[in-house]
N, C-alpha and C positions, 0 to 999 in steps of 0.2 A: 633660265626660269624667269618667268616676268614679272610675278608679281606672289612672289616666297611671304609664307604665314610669318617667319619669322629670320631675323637676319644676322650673324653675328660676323663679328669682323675679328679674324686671328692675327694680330701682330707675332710673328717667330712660329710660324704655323708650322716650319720645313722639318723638327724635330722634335723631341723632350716630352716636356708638357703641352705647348702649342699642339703639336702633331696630338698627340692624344687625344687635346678637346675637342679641336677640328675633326676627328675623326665620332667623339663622341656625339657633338653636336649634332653632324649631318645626319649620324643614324637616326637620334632621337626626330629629325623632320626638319632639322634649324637649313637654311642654305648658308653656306658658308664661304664666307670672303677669307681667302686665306693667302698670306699676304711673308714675304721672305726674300731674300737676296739669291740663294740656292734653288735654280730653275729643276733641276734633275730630282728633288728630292720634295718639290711641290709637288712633279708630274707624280710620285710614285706613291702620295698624301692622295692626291687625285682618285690614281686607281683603285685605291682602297675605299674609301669613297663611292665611287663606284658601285664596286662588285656588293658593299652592304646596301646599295639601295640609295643611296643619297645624291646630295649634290655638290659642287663648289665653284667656284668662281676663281680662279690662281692670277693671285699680282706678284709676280716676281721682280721684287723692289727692292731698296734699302731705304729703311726708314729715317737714315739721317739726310735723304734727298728730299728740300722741306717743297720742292717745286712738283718732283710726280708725287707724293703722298695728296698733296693739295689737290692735284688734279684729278688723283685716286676718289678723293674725297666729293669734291666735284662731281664726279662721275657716278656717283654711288648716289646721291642726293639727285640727281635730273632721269635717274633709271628707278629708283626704291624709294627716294623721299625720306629715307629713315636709316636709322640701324639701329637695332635690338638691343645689341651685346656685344661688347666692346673685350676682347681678353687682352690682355696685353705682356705676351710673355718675351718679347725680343730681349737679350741681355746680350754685353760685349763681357765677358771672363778675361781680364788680363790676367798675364803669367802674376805669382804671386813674388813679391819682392819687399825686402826693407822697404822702408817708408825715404830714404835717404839713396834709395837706387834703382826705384822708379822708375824706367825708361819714357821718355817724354811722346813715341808715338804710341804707347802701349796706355798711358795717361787720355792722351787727346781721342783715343780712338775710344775705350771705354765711356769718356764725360759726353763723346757728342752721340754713344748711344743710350746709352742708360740715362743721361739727364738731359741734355739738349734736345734730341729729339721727342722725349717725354714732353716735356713743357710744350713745344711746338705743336705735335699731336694731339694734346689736350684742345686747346682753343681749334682744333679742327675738326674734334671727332665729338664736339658735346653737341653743338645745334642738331645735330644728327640722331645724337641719340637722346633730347630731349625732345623731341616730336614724336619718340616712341613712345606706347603705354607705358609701358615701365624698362625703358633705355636702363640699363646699367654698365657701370666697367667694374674687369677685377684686374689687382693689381698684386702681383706675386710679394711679398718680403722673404728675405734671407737674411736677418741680421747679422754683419759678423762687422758693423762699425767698432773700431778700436783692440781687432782682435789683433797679434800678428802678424804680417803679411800679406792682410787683406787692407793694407790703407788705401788701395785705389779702388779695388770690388767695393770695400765696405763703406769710402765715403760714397760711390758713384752710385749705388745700389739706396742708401739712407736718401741723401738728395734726393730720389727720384719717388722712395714714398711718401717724403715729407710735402712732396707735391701733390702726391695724391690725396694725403691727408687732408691738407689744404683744401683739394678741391671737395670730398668726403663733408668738410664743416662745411665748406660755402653750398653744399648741394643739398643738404638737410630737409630741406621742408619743401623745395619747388622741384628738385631733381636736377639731375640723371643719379640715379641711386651710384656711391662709389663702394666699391668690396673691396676689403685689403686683405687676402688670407695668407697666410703662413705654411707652405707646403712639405710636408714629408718629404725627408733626403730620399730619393729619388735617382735611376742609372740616367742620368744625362749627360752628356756632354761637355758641361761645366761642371757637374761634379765629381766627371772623371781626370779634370783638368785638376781639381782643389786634391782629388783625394787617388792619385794614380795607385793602380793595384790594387785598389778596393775591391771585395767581390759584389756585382750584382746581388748576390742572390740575399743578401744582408738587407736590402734596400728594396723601397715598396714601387712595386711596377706603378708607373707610366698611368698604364690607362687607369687601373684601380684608383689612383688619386687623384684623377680628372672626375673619374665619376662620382668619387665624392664631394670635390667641388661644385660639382654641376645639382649636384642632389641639394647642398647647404644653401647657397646660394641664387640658385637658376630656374626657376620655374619653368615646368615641363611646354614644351610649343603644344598651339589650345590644338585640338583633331583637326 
């Protein structure tokens, strides 16, 4: 597609939530950058995609690679000039543990996804999406700072919206609008990591709480 109404870029597109908006987007008319380390589970984002009528674009990445996301970037900016809408649901879930048995790759691998790669992303994906009419990002919370055996989820997760907060004030009055919403426990993949044995059916599908995201937040792509 060469020159799409409207453009959004799905950080963690392969699954969860990601997978849902990406799917939600493209029906609604958005083309969708969908963007994940799992190639098998983009293609099959894809086909879905597809068969409803839409479009996407699959970057099978890892976001903590700060050289191809740049170039990802790069590349999006000399092809569209812009990006729309920015979602941003990639998360790394360590196992849950004492704060004092912590495993140190299970540490580094959550801070360089959920924070380090954040921070990087930012200053990459805003020129981008401030040359849109109304470029926005959203950025998921799950509070569980200071609960339990969430001190790595919960400081690595805090960190990463205190950034967005951050950028949220500094974005204020010239833009890129920033959205922090707070999502419904949801059958994901990390929350069947937090809460093993849970029944799905307790918890609010997937797409029903993209669509309401997309409804609070998203203004509909113009016909």
């Amino acid at each position: 597609m060469d020159d799409p109404d409207r453009i959004a870029l799905v950080t963690g597109a392969s699954r969860g939530l990601g997978a849902a908006l990406a799917e939600a987007l493209a029906v609604a008319g958005w083309h969708v950058l969908a963007v994940a380390r799992t190639t098998g589970a983009l293609e099959e984002l894809d086909d879905r995609i597809k068969a409803a009528g839409g479009s996407a674009t699959l970057a099978p990445m890892d976001i903590t690679n700060a050289d191809a996301m740049r170039h990802m970037c790069r590349s999006v900016h000399d092809r569209w000039g812009r990006v729309d809408l920015w979602a941003h649901t990639a998360i790394d879930p360590p196992p849950l543990a004492p704060a004092g048995h912590i495993a140190s790759k299970d540490w580094n691998r959550c801070v360089a996804t959920n924070i380090h790669a954040t921070g990087q992303l930012i200053p990459m994906i805003e020129p981008l999406l401030k040359v849109a009419p109304d470029g926005a990002a959203l950025f998921f919370d799950d509070p569980r700072a200071g609960q339990k055996f969430y001190g790595a989820y919960g400081a690595s997760k805090a960190a990463q919206i205190a950034l967005a907060r951050s950028w949220q004030a500094e974005s204020a009055r010239l833009g890129p609008r920033i959205v922090i919403d707070t999502p419904a426990a949801m059958p994901t993949t990390t929350r069947a990591r937090f809460y093993p044995g849970e029944k799905p059916a307790r918890l609010t599908p997937c797409r029903d709480e993209a669509a309401r995201i997309l409804a609070a937040h998203v203004a509909p792509a113009r016909p």
